[in-house]
C-alpha positions in Angstrom: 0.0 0.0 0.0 1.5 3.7 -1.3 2.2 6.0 2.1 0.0 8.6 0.1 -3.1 8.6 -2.0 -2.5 11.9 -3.9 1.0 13.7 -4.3 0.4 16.9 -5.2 2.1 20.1 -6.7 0.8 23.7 -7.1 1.0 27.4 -6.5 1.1 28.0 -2.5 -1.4 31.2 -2.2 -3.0 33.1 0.7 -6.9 33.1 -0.2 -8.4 36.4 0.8 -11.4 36.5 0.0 -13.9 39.1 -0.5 -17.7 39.6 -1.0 -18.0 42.5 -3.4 -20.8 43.6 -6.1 -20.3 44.0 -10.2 -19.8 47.9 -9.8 -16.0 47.0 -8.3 -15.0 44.8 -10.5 -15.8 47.7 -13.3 -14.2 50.1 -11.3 -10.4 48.3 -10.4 -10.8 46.6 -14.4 -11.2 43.7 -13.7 -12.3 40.7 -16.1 -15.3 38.8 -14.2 -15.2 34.9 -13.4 -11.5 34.5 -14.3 -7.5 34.3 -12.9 -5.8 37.2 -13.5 -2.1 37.4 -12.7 -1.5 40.9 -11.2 1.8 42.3 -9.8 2.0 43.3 -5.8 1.4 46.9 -6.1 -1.9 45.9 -8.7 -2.9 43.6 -5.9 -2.4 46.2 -2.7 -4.7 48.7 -5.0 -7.2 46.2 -5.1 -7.2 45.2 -1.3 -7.1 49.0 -0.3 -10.2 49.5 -2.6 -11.9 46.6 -1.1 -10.9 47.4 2.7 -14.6 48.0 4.0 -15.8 44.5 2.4 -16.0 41.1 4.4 -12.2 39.3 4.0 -11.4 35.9 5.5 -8.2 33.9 4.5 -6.6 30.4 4.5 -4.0 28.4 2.8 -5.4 28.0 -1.1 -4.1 27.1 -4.2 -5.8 25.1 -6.5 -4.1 21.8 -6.1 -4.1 22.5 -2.5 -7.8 22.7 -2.0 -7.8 19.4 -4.0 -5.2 17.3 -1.4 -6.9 19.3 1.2 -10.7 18.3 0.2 -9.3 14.4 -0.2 -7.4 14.6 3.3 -10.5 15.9 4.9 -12.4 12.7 3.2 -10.1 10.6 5.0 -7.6 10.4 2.1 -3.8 10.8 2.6 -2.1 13.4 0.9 0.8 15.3 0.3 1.1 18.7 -1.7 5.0 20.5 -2.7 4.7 24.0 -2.7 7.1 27.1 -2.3 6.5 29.7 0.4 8.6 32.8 1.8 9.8 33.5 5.2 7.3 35.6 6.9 4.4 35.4 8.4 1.7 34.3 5.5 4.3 31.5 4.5 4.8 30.5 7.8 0.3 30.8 8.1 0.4 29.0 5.1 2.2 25.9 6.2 0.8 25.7 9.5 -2.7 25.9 8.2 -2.2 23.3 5.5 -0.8 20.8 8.2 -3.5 21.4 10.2 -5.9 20.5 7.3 -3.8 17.1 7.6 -1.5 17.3 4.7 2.1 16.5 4.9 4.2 19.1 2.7 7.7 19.6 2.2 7.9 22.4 5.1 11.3 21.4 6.1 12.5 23.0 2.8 14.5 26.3 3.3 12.5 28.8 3.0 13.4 32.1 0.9 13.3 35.9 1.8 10.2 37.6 -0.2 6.5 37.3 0.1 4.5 34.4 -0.1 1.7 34.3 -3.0 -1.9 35.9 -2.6 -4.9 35.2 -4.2 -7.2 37.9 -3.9 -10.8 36.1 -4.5 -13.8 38.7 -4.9 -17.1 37.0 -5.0 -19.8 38.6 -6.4 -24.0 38.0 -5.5 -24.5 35.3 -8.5 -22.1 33.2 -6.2 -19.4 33.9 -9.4 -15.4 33.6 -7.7 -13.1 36.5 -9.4 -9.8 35.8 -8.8 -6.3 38.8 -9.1 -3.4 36.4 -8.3 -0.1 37.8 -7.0 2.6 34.9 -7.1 5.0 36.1 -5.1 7.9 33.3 -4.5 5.4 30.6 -5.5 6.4 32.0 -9.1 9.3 30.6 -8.6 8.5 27.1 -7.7 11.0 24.8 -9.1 11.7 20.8 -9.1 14.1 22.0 -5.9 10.4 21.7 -4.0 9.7 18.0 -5.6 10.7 15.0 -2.8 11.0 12.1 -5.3 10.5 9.5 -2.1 7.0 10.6 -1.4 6.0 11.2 -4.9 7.0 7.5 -5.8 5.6 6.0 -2.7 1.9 7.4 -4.1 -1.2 6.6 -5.8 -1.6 9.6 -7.5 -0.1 12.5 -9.1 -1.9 15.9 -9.5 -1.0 19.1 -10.8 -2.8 22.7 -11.4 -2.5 24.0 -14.9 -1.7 27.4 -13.2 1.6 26.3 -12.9 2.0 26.8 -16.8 2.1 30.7 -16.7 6.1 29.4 -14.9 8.9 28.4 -16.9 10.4 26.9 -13.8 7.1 25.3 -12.2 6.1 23.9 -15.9 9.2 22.4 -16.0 9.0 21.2 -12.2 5.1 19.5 -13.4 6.6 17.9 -16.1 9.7 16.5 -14.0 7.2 14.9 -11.5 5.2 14.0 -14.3 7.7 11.6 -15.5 9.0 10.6 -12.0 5.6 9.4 -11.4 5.2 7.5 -14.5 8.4 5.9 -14.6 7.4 4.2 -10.6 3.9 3.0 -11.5 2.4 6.5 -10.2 -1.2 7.5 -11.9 -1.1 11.0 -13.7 -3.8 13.7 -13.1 -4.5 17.2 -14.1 -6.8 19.8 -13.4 -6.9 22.7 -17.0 -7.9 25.3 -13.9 -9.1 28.3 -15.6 -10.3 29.3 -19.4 -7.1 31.6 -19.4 -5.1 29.3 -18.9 -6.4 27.4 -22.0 -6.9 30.3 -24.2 -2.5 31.6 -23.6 -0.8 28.7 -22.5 -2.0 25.5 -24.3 0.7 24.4 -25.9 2.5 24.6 -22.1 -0.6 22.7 -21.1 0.0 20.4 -24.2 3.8 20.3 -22.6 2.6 19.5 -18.9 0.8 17.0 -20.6 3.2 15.3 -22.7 2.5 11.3 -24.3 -0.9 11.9 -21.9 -2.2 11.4 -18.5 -4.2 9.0 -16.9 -6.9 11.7 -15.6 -8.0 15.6 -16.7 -10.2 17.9 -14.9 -12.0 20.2 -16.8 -14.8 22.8 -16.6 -17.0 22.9 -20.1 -15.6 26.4 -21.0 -12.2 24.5 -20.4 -12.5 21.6 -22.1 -14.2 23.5 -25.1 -11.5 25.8 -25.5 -8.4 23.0 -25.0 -10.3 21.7 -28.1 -10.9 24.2 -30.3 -14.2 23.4 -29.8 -17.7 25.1 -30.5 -19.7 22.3 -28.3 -19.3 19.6 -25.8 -19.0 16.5 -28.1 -15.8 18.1 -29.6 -14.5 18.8 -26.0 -15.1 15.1 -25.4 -13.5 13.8 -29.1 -10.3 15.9 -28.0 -9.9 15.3 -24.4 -10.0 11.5 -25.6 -6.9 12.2 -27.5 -5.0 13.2 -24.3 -5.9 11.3 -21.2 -7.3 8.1 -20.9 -10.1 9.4 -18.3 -11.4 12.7 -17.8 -14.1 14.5 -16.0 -15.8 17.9 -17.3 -17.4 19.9 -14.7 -20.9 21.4 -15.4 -22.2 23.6 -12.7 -25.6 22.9 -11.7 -26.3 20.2 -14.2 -23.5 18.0 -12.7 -20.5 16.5 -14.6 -19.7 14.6 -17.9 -17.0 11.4 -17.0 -15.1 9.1 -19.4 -13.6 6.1 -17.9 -11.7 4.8 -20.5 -14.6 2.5 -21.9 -18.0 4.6 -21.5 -19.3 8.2 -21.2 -21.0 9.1 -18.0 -23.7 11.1 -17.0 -23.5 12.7 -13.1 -26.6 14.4 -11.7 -26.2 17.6 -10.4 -27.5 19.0 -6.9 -30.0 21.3 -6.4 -28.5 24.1 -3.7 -28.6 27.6 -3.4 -25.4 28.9 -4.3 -23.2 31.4 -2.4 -19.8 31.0 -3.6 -18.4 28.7 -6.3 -14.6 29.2 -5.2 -12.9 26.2 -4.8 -16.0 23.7 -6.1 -13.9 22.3 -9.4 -10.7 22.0 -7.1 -13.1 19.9 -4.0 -15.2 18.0 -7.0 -10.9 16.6 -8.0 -10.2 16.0 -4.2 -13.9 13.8 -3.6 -13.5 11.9 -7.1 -9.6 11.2 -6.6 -10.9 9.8 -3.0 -13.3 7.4 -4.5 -10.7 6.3 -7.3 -8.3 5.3 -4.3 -10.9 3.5 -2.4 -11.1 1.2 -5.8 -14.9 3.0 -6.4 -15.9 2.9 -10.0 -15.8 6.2 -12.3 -20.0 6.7 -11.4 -20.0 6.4 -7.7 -16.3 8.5 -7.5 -18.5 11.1 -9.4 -21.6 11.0 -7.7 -19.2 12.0 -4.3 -17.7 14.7 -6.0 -20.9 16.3 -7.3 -22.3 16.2 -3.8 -18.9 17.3 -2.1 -18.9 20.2 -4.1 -22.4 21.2 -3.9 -22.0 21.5 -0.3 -19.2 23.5 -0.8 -20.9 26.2 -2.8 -23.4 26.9 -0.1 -21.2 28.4 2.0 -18.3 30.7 1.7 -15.0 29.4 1.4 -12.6 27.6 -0.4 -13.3 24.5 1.7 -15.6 22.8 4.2 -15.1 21.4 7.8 -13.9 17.8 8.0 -17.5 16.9 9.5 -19.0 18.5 6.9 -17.2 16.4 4.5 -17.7 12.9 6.4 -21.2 13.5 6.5 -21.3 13.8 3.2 -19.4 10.8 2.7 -21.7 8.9 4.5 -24.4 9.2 2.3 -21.8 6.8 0.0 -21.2 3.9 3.3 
């Protein structure tokens, strides 16, 4: 049996997240329902603007709320990230190990300032996020540990790490690692930008192909080329042996390698879809390592991340998510 279910690598960010209306985005130019990379000062203009508004944070990151959501499941997982020497990195760390993730925090860590993700959530539950990297632009294979990557089930990676030379590189390292020891490959696309100016570094983190993609139907759709969802599926078919496309309300689309399945969606009243692609990965990766077929792993998901968008947050409570694995006992 692997020591870890999911190895996982990603940007280490700060979430703080705000509740804000339409009007502000307008006002700081900002493009609604996306990742945008901003520089520091960009980002302090924002936060200054938005000082009066509700603001929470905790350790994010896509791939992190992904080993997060499956630790808090009862999975076993273990995320490589890079973080600075003050106090969000040192936040950071502390708050994912609480979450019950095992990380590579004995790695030295570097002067600067640790990434933030500034997440604005509008009424319509929409999440709006201005990204600041900060050192986590400079994640590199130095933050891989080969031993605990090997000794895994799964490897996962964020396509966010494609807007980094260094952390592209650093996927595609662990890509192969993982391959070449029997490790399952998994990727999440993460954001329509990311598909519309960096596919061919996608196509890169991707390589001969991957064992599992996560995708959101704007995602897929542009990754293809696409005008519709059958062309999503024809391409994604080409490039990973399994995938799973995300589809809001009306649940999720999942090929197993054999047949095309249909998940239901749950009816809830939505508050804040931040983080509900990156728990729907963490619930279905949970159910694949507890030898669950492609329906039921999906099924999970779509109810993990329905509770999530009912609240706000990148994440739920660990009861929260054992109840709602109990539904699947």
């Amino acid at each position: 049996m692997a020591r870890y279910h999911v190895y996982g690598i990603g940007n280490a960010l700060v979430d703080m997240e705000y509740e804000v209306d339409p009007k502000d985005l307008e006002t700081l130019g900002i493009d609604k329902g996306v990742m945008t990379l901003v520089d520091e000062a960009k980002q302090l203009e924002i936060m200054l603007h938005l000082a009066c508004h509700h603001h929470e944070r905790a350790s994010g990151g896509s791939a992190a709320n992904t080993v997060i959501g499956l630790s808090q499941l009862g999975g076993r997982g273990y995320y490589s990230c890079k973080v600075a020497d003050d106090e969000l990195g040192h936040f950071y760390m502390r708050d994912l190990r609480e979450g019950g993730v095992d990380t590579n925090h004995h790695t030295e860590k570097e002067q600067g300032h640790t990434g933030r993700c500034v997440v604005l959530v509008t009424p319509d539950g929409d999440r709006t996020m201005c990204t600041f990297l900060g050192v986590s632009g400079n994640l590199s294979a130095n933050e891989l540990v080969e031993e605990a990557l090997r000794d895994s089930d799964w490897f996962y990676t964020e396509g966010y790490l494609v807007t980094s030379p260094a952390a592209r590189a650093a996927s595609i390292a662990a890509h192969a690692i993982a391959t070449s020891a029997g490790v399952r490959t998994a990727l999440s696309l993460s954001d329509p930008n990311m598909v519309t100016y960096f596919k061919d570094g996608l196509l890169e983190m991707i390589g001969p192909g991957v064992d599992l993609i996560f995708a959101n139907e704007s995602e897929a759709m542009g990754m293809a080329a696409a005008a519709d969802l059958d062309g999503a599926v024809a391409c994604l078919k080409t490039i990973s042996r399994a995938f799973a496309i995300t589809r809001g309300a009306q649940g999720a689309l999942v090929w197993d390698g054999q047949a095309l399945i249909e998940i239901a969606g749950n009816k809830v009243e939505v508050v804040d879809t931040v983080g509900a692609g990156d728990m729907f990965a963490g619930a279905f990766l949970y159910g694949l390592t507890q030898g669950w077929d492609h329906r039921r792993a999906g099924d999970l998901a779509s109810a993990a991340s329905a509770r999530l968008v009912t609240t706000l947050g990148p994440r739920i409570s660990r009861e929260e998510t054992q109840a709602v694995l109990k539904a699947f006992a």
